[in-house]
Steps between C-alpha positions, in 0.01 A plus 500: 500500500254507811746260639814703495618717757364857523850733456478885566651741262721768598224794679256239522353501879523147608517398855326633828613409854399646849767452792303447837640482873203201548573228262215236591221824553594636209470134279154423671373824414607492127399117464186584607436793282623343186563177564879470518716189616865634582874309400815641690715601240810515756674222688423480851778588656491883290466786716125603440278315241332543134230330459336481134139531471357212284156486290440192307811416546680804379723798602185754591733734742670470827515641887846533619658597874527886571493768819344785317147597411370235300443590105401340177850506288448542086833378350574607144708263243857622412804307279773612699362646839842700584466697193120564540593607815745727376220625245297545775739766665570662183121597465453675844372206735693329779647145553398407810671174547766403237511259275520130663452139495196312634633216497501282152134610451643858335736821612223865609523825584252721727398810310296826492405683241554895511172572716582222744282169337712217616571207252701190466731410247524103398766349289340121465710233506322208683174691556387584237182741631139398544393203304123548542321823470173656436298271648302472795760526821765594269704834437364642209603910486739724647397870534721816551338738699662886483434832532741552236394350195672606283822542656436104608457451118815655377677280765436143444456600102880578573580154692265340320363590208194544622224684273091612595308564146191695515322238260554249824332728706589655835716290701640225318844484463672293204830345404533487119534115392383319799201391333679330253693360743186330695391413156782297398556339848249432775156664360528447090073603479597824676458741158144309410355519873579852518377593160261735667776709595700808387850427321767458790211355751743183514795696593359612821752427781319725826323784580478845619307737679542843682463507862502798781670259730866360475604299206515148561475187281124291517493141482162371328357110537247333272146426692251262343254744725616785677222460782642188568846606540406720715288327734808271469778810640214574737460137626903473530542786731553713205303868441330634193576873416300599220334320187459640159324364215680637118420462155646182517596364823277455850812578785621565830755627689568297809782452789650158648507478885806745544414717247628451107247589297432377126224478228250203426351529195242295357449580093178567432424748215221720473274419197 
C-alpha cells in the first residue's frame, strides 16, 4: 500500500503552489528552507514556467510564474471541477477564474469563499496532488482563517461537505470517510496510531480559526525543529513574524523574501 500513489478525495485539500515574479530567488530561498530540488513541469518553449517542488523524490508542492503579490495557494480536490464551480456560486462565493485546463496535469478554477478566502479547485488527471506530506519540509495542514466562522462553515459544508464536531475540539474540520479512505490506501495503521484520539480524528481534512483580519487560506509545513527553520528563513533572506508554542505543536509564522508568509511547525506535544 505505502507504495501506491496518494489520490485525494473529493473536498480533500491536496496541493499548494505559490506563483512568484523571481523564479531562481524564489527556488533558492525555498531549497534552502526545506530542502527542495525543483523539475519544470512545462516544456520550454511554454509561456511562463511550473516548476514542481521535489522531496525525496516526490511531488512536495510547486512555484509557478505570476505578476501579482506573491501568496501560498491551498487547492481543494473536486470530481468534476465545472460543477464544483457551479456549487461554488450557488452557495454565495465567487469564481474568480473559470474552470480550465493546466495542461494534462488536471483542469482548476480560482475561487473565494463568501468572506473573500481564495481557494483553488483541482480536477487530477496527471497530478495527482502531493505525494509526500507531514514530514519535515513537507506540507502538512491547511488552515482557514475568518472572521466569520460560522458563515465560513456553512459554506464549504455546502461545497463540500465539510463538518467541525465539538468532540474534535475547536478548529478541526472533518470530511466524513476520509479516514477510511487513508486506511485502505496509503496509511492502512492510521485507526491504531491514532487510537488516542476522539472518533472522527482520522477524518480531519483542515482547520479553522477566527481572525480580526481578512480571511485568507494558511499554508502549514512540517519542521523537525522549528528553531531551525527559522534560523533557516532568517539565513535565506527570509523574516520571522511571531512564534507560538501549543498544546501540541512548537510554530512560526514567517515570510519569504517578497513577502508570502506560511507556518512551520515542528510537533512536539506537551507532556
Amino acid at each position: 500500500m505505502a507504495d501506491q500513489p496518494r489520490i485525494y478525495p473529493e473536498g480533500v485539500p491536496c496541493w499548494v503552489d505559490i506563483e512568484v515574479a523571481d523564479r531562481e530567488a524564489a527556488e533558492r530561498f525555498y531549497s534552502a528552507v526545506f530542502g527542495w530540488e525543483f523539475l519544470p513541469a512545462m516544456p520550454p518553449e511554454a509561456p511562463g514556467f511550473y516548476d514542481i517542488a521535489a522531496l525525496k523524490e516526490q511531488d512536495a508542492a510547486a512555484i509557478g510564474g505570476g505578476t501579482g503579490e506573491p501568496v501560498w495557494n491551498t487547492y481543494i480536490a473536486c470530481d468534476d471541477v465545472d460543477s464544483t464551480a457551479a456549487a461554488v456560486t450557488e452557495a454565495g462565493g465567487t469564481v474568480l477564474s473559470p474552470p480550465a485546463d493546466a495542461g494534462p496535469g488536471g483542469r482548476l478554477a480560482v475561487c473565494a469563499d463568501p468572506q473573500g478566502a481564495v481557494f483553488r479547485l483541482w480536477q487530477a488527471r496527471r497530478r495527482l496532488g502531493a505525494q509526500i506530506v507531514n514530514e519535515p519540509g513537507a506540507w502538512n495542514f491547511s488552515y482557514l482563517r475568518t472572521p466569520e466562522p460560522d458563515a465560513a462553515l456553512a459554506f464549504y459544508g455546502a461545497v463540500f461537505g465539510w463538518r467541525v464536531d465539538p468532540d474534535l475540539g475547536a478548529g478541526m474540520i472533518r470530511l466524513p470517510g476520509y479516514g477510511e479512505h487513508l486506511a485502505s490506501t496509503v496509511d492502512p495503521g492510521i485507526h491504531e496510531r491514532q487510537a488516542f484520539a476522539p472518533p472522527g480524528f482520522a477524518d480531519v481534512v483542515a482547520g479553522i480559526a477566527p481572525t480580526d483580519g481578512p480571511a485568507c487560506w494558511e499554508v502549514r509545513f512540517t519542521s523537525a525543529d522549528r528553531d531551525e527553520s527559522v534560523e533557516a528563513v532568517r539565513r535565506a533572506g527570509g523574516q520571522v513574524l511571531s512564534s507560538a508554542e501549543t498544546d501540541w505543536t512548537r510554530e512560526a509564522v514567517v515570510a519569504d523574501p517578497p513577502g508570502a508568509t506560511f507556518v512551520v511547525s515542528q510537533l512536539a506535544p506537551r507532556e
